[in-house]
C-alpha positions in Angstrom: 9.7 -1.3 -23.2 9.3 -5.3 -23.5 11.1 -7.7 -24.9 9.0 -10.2 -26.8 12.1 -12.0 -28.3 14.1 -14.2 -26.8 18.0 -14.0 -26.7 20.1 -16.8 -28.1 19.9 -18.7 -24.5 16.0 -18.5 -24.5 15.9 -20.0 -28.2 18.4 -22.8 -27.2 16.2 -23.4 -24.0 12.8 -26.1 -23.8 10.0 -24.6 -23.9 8.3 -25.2 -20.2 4.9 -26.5 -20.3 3.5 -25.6 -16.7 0.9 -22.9 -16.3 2.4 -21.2 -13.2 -1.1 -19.4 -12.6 -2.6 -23.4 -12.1 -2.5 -23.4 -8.7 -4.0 -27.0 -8.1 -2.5 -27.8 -4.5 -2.2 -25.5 -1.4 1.0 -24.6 -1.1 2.5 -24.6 2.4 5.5 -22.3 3.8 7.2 -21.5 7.1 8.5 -18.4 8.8 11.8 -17.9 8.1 14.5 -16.8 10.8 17.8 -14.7 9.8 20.3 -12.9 11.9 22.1 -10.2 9.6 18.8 -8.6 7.7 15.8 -9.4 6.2 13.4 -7.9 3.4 10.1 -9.1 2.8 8.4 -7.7 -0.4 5.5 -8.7 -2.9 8.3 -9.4 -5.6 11.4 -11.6 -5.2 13.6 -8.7 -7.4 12.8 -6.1 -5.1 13.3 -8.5 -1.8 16.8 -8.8 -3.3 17.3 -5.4 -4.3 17.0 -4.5 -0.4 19.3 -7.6 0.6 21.8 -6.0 -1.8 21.9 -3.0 -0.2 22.0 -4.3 3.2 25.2 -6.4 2.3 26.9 -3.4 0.7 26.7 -1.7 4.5 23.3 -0.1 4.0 21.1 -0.2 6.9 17.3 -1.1 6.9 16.3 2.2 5.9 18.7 2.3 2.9 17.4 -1.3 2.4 13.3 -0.2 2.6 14.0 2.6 -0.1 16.0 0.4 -2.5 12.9 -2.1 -2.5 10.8 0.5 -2.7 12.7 2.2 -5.7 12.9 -1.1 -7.0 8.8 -2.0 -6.7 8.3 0.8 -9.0 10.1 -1.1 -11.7 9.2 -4.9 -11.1 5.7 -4.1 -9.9 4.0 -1.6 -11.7 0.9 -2.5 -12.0 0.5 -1.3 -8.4 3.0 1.4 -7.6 5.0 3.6 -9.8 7.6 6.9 -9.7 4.6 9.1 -9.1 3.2 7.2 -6.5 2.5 8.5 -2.9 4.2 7.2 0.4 4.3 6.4 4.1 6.4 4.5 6.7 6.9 3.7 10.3 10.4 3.7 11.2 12.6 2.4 14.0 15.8 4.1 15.1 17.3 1.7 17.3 20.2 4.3 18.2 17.0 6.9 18.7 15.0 4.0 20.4 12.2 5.9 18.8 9.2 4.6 16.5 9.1 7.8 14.1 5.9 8.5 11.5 7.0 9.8 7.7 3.7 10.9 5.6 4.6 11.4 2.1 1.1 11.7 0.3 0.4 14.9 -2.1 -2.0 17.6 -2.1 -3.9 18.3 -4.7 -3.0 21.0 -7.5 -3.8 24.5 -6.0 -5.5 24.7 -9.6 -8.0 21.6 -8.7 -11.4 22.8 -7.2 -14.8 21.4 -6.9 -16.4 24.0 -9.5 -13.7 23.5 -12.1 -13.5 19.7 -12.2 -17.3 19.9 -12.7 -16.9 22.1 -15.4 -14.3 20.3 -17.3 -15.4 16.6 -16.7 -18.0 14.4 -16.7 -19.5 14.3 -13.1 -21.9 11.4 -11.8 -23.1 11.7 -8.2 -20.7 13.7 -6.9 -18.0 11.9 -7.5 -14.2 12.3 -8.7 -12.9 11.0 -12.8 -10.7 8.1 -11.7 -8.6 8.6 -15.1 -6.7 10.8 -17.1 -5.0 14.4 -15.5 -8.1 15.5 -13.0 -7.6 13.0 -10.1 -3.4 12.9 -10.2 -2.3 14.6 -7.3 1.1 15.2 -6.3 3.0 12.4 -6.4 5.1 11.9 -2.8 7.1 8.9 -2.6 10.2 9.7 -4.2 10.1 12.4 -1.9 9.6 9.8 0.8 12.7 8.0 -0.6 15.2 11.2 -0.2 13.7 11.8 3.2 14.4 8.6 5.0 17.5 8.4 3.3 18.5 11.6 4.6 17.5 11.2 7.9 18.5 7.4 8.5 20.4 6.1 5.5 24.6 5.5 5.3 24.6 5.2 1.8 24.4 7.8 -1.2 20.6 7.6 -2.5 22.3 7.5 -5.8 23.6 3.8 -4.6 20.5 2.8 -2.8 18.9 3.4 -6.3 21.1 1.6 -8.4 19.6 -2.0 -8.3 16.3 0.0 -9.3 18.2 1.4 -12.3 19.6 -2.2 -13.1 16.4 -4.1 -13.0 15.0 -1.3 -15.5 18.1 -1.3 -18.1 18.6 -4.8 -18.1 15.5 -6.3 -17.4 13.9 -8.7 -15.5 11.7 -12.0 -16.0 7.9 -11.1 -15.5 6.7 -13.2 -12.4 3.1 -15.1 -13.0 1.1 -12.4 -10.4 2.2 -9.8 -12.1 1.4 -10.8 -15.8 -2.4 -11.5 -14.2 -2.2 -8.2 -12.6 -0.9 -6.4 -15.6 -3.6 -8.7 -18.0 -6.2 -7.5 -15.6 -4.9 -3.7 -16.4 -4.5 -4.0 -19.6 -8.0 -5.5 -20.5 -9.3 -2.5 -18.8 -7.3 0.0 -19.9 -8.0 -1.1 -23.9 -10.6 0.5 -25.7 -11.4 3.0 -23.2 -8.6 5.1 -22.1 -7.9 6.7 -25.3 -6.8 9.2 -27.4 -3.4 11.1 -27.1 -3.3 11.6 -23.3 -2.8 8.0 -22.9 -0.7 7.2 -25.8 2.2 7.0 -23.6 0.8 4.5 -20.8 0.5 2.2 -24.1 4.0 2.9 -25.5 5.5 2.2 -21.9 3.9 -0.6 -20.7 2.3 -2.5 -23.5 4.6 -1.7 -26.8 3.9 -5.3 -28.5 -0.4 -4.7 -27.7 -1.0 -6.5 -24.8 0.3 -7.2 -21.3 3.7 -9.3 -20.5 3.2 -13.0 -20.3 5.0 -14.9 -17.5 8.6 -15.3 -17.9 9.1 -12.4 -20.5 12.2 -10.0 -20.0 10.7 -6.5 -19.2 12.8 -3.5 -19.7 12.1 0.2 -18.9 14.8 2.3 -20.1 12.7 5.6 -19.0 12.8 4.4 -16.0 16.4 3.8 -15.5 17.1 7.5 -16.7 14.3 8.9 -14.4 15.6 6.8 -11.1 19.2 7.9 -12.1 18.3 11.6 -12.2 16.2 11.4 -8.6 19.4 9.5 -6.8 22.2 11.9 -8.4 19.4 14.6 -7.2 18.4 13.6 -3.7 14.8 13.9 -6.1 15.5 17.5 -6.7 15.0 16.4 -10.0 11.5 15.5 -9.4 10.5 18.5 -7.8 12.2 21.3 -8.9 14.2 20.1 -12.0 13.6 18.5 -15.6 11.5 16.3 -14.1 9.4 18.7 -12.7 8.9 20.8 -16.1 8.1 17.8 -18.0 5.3 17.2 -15.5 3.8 20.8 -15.9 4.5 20.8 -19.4 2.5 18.0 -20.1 -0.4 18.5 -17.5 -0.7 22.3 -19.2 -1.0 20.9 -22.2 -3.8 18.2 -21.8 -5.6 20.2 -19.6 -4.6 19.1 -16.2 -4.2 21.3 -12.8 -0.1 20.0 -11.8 1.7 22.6 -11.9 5.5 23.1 -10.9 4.4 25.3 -8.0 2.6 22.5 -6.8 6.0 19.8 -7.1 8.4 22.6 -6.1 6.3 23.3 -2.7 5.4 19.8 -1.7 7.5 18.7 1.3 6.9 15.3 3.2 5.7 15.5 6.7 7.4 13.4 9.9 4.4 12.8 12.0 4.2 10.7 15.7 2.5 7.5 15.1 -1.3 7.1 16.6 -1.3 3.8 18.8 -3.9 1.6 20.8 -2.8 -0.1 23.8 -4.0 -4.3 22.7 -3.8 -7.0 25.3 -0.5 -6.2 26.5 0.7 -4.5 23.0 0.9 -1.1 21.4 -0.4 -1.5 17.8 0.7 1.4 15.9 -0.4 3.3 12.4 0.3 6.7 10.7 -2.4 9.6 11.9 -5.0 10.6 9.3 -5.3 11.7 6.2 -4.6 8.1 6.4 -6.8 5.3 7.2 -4.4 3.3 9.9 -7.1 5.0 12.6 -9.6 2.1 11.0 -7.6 -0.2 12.4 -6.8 0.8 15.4 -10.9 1.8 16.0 -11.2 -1.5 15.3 -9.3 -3.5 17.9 -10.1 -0.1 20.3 -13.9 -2.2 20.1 -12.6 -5.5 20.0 -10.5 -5.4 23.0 -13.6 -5.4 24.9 -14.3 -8.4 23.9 -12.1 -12.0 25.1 -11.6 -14.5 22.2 -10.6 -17.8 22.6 -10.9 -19.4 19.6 -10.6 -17.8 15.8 -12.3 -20.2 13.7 -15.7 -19.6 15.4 -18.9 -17.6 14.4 -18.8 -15.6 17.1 -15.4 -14.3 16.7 -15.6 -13.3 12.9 -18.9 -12.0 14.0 -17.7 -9.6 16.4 -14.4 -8.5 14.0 -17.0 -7.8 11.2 -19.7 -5.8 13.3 -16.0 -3.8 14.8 -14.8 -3.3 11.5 -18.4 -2.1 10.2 -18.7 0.7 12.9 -14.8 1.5 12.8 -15.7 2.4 8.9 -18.7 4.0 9.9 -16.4 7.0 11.2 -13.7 6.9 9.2 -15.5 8.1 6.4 -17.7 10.5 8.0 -14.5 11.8 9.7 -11.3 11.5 8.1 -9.7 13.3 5.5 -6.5 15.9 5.6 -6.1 16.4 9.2 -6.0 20.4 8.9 -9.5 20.1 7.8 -11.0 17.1 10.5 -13.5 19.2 13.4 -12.6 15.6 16.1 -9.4 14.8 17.3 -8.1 11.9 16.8 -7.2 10.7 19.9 -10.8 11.1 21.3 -11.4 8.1 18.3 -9.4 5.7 20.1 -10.2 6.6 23.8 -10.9 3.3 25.6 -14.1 4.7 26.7 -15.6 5.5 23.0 -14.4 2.2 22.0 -16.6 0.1 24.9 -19.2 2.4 24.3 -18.9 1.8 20.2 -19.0 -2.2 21.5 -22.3 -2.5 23.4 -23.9 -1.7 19.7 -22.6 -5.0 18.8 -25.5 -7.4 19.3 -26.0 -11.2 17.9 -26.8 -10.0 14.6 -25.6 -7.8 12.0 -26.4 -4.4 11.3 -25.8 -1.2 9.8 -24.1 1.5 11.7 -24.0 5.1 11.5 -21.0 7.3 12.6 -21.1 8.5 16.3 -19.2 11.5 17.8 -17.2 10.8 20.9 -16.8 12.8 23.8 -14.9 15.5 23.6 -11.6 15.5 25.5 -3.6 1.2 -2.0 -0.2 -0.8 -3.3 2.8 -2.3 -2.6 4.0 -2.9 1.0 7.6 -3.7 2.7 9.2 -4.3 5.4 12.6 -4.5 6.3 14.9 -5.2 9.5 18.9 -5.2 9.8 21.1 -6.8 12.9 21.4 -3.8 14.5 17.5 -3.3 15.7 16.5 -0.5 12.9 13.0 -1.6 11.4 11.3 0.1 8.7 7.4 -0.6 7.6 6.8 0.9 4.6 4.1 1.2 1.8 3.2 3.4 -1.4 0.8 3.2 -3.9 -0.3 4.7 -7.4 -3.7 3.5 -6.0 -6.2 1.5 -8.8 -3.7 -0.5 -9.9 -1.6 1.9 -12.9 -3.4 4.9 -11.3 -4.5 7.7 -13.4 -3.4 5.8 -17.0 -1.4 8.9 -17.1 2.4 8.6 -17.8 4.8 11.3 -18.1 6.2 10.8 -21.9 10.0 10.1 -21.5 10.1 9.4 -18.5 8.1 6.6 -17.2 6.3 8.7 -14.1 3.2 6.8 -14.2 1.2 8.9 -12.2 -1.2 7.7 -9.3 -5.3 8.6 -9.6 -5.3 9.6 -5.3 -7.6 12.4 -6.0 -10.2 9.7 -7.2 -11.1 9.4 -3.1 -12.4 13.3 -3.0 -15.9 13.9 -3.2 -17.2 16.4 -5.3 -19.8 17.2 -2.6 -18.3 20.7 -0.7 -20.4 19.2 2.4 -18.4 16.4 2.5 -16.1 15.9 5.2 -13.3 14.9 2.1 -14.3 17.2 -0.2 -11.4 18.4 -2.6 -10.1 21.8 -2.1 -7.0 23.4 -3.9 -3.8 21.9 -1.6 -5.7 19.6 0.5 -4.4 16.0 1.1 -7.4 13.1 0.3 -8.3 10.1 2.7 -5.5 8.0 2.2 -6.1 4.1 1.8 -2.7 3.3 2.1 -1.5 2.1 5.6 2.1 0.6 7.4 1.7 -1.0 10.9 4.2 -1.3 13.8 3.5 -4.2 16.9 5.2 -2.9 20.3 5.5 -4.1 23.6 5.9 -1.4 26.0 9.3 0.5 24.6 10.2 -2.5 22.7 9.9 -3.3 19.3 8.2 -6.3 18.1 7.7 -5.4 14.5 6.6 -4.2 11.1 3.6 -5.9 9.4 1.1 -4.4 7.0 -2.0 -5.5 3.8 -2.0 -3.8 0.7 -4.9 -3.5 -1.0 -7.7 -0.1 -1.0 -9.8 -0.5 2.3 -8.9 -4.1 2.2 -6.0 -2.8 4.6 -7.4 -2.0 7.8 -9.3 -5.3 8.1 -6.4 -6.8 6.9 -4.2 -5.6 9.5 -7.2 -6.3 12.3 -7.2 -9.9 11.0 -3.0 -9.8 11.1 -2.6 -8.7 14.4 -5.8 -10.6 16.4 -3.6 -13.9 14.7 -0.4 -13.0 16.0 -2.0 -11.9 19.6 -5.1 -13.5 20.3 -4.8 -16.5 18.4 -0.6 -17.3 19.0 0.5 -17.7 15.8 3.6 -17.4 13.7 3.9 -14.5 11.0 3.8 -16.7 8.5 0.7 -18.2 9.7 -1.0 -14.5 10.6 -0.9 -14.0 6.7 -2.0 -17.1 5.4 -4.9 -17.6 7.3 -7.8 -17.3 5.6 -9.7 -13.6 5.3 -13.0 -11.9 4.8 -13.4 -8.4 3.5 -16.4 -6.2 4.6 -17.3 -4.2 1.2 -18.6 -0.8 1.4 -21.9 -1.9 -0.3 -22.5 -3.6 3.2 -21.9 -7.1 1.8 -18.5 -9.4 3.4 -16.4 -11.3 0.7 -14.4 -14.5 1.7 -11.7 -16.4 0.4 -12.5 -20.1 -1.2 -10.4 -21.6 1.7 -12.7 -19.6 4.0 -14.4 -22.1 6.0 -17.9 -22.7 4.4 -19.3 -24.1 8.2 -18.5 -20.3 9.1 -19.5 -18.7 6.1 -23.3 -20.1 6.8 -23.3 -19.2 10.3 -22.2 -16.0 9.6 -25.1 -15.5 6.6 -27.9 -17.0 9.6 -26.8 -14.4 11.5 -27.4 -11.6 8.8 -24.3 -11.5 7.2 -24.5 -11.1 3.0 -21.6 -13.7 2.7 -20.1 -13.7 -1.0 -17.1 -16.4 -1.8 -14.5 -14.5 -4.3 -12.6 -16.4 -6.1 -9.5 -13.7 -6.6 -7.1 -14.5 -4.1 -5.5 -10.7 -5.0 -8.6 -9.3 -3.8 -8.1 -9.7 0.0 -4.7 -8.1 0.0 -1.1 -8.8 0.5 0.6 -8.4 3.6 4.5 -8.7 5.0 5.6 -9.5 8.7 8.8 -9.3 10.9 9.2 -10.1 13.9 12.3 -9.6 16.5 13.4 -11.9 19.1 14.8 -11.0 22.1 18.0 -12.0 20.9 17.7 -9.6 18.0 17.1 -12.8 15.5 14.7 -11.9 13.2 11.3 -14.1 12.0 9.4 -13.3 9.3 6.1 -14.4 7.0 5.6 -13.2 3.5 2.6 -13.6 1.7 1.4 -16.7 0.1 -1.5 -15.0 -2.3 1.1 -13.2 -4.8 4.7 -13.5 -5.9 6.2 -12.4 -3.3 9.9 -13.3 -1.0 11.9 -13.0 1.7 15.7 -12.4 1.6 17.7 -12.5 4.5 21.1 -13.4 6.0 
């Protein structure tokens, strides 16, 4: 619930008279350096949350789940408790780099001829609201599962500055009031009627969204967190939880069921990786779309860049990103159901033959086959090596506007990506996992880590993280710097979006070379990234992103 009123201290207090959304200078910051730990989130509270834990003995695993558990209270408007998951994960005692996919299936109940039937179908495509695109939800499962494996504290403690922040509150920060304005505004008036009730009651009780400043508390929450740490989220799965989700899906028509939460098990998967100019950039394997990335720079490593701020080179990452998308969504979906291997995507070979199509101008690509052969993101690091890159979504923003009453599962809308088309390569089928927009990135250097890095933000994340790494590589510079250089967007209607401190001399030359160049003035729109990077001393650097509320804490 919110807290419009103020306490006794607020109404003793001046009133400020700063808009903190009027942004009239360019801010500058540096990378920061820290020896014991360091968090880098999207929001201060969970930044701290994770610090907490590391300072109580946790390591960065127990660290990357507390800020994770915590994101789903001080940043919903992006993520929530029935959100999906995945993370990249360094053992420095395992001196391993291990893959964790925690995304959901859809309902065995949910099938191409039965979502036509009971919704309102245009071209083929998925509802993006109410119970038909919620799939199971997979990051509290995520949560229990690196916890489990890596973690040296209780999940019950890791969770507890989560269950604080909800009970007692916190102060809205200015990105997320915009962001939750932005929801609200489209939420109002169209999602309606009883399913929905609940969404309203939880996370706009006074009628509208939380302004900057205002106490936010989400005593649902709190009790739902508590049950999935004194649980190891059997709660979620098989428990209360778990009934209240089928109960309510049943009665509103949805296809969750508790079959569908009591069977669902998170999947540890080796991490797909390109060899880049004397690195090893690394992603999750489909259904996720990491493999853009990597595609990507698989193209562009044929190519030698020596300056960034030049037609040519944002040329050349466009045209790469372009084709890289090109197969991705002819190809990728739930890996149990993709006819090419993955690793024939990033062969060397496929990738200089994908980069002779790139000629002076721009143009549309079509897949190729090669030979045969959303969101909040974290990242965390402790002294002792572990590293943990880590990201999960209810994907839209609030998802599917559905929320679980009691309990404040907000549930995510990932089923929205199926096609409705049963020739499509992600078409849904009952138990099938959807192309996943959601990405973490790992930089190595032979068996070393470098570091975790990753975008939020739909398919904003693989050019985000091709734009990330070619500044940290090609271009030498710091993390901080890799995020807050200015970025472009290719948009799946074929036209490229840049941001206003794009450079406009570029942004012409680009447009003369064929380019449909658009300047968007949402800063949110072009994604925000996190960055660590160790040092061969084991000190830790680190750049956190300049476009949105969010910190570093360290030690």
């Amino acid at each position: 619930m919110l807290k419009t009123g103020h306490s006794q201290v607020q109404q003793n207090a001046v009133e400020p008279v700063f808009d903190p959304l009027a942004q009239k200078y360019p801010s500058q910051r540096f990378p920061i350096y820290a020896g014991g730990g360091m968090v880098n989130c999207s929001s201060p509270q969970a930044s701290a949350a994770g610090l907490e834990i590391l300072r109580r003995g946790g390591n960065a695993m127990d660290a990357a789940v507390a800020a994770a558990a915590a994101l789903t209270v001080v940043e919903p408007t992006a993520n929530g408790l029935g959100s999906d998951a995945f993370a990249l994960v360094w053992s420095e005692e395992d001196q391993r780099l291990y893959g964790l996919n925690a995304s959901g299936p859809a309902p065995m109940l949910a099938s191409i001829e039965r979502v036509k039937q009971d919704c309102s179908v245009v071209n083929n495509r998925m509802p993006t609201h109410g119970w038909a695109p919620v799939t199971v939800p997979g990051a509290p499962m995520a949560w229990a599962e690196l916890n489990g494996r890596f973690g040296r504290l209780p999940l019950s403690d890791v969770l507890m500055p989560a269950v604080r922040y909800a009970e007692e509150g916190y102060p809205c920060q200015p990105n997320l009031s915009l962001m939750w304005q932005y929801a609200f505004e489209r939420f109002n008036g169209k999602l309606t009627g009883p399913v929905f009730e609940a969404w309203y009651k939880t996370f706009a009780p006074a009628g509208r969204a939380p302004l900057p400043g205002e106490r936010i508390v989400l005593p649902d929450h709190a009790a739902t967190l508590r049950a999935i740490g004194e649980t190891k989220a059997a709660a979620f799965y098989s428990g209360d939880l778990a009934y209240r989700m089928d109960e309510q899906s049943r009665y509103y028509g949805g296809y969750l069921r508790l079959e569908d939460l009591s069977s669902f098990r998170a999947k540890w998967v080796d991490p797909i990786r390109i060899a880049y100019r004397g690195y090893e950039v690394c992603e999750i394997p489909p259904n996720g779309q990491g493999i853009v990335a990597l595609m990507a720079l698989n193209i562009l490593k044929e190519f030698d860049f020596k300056e960034k701020d030049c037609i040519e080179t944002c040329h050349r990452q466009l045209e790469a990103i372009k084709i890289a998308f090109a197969d991705a969504l002819h190809i990728v979906t739930d890996p149990d159901h993709m006819a090419i291997d993955v690793q024939a995507l990033l062969d060397p070979a496929y990738g200089a033959m994908r980069a002779r199509e790139i000629g002076s101008r721009a143009q549309v690509y079509s897949h190729a086959v090669p030979a045969k052969s959303g969101t909040v993101y974290l990242c965390c690091a402790d002294g002792e090596g572990n590293m943990v890159s880590y990201i999960q979504s209810n994907y839209m923003g609030f998802g599917s506007g559905i929320v679980v009453d009691g309990t404040g599962i907000a549930l995510q809308n990932r089923g929205a990506d199926f096609s409705l088309d049963p020739a499509a390569v992600n078409c849904l089928q009952p138990g099938k996992r959807s192309y996943h927009t959601i990405i973490p990135g790992f930089l190595m250097k032979g068996n070393i880590p470098v570091g975790p890095f990753g975008v939020m933000g739909g398919y904003m994340q693989p050019q985000g993280h091709v734009q990330v790494v070619m500044n940290y590589v090609d271009f030498h510079m710091d993390p901080q710097q890799a995020l807050d250089a200015p970025r472009w967007q290719w948009m799946r209607d074929g036209s490229v979006t840049v941001e206003t401190r794009f450079s406009s001399e570029l942004a012409r030359g680009l447009s003369r070379l064929g380019h449909d160049i658009h300047v968007n003035l949402s800063t949110a729109d072009f994604g925000r990234g996190q960055m660590i990077v160790r040092l061969p001393d084991r000190m830790l650097v680190g750049g956190t992103e300049s476009r949105t509320d969010s910190n570093i804490a360290c030690y």
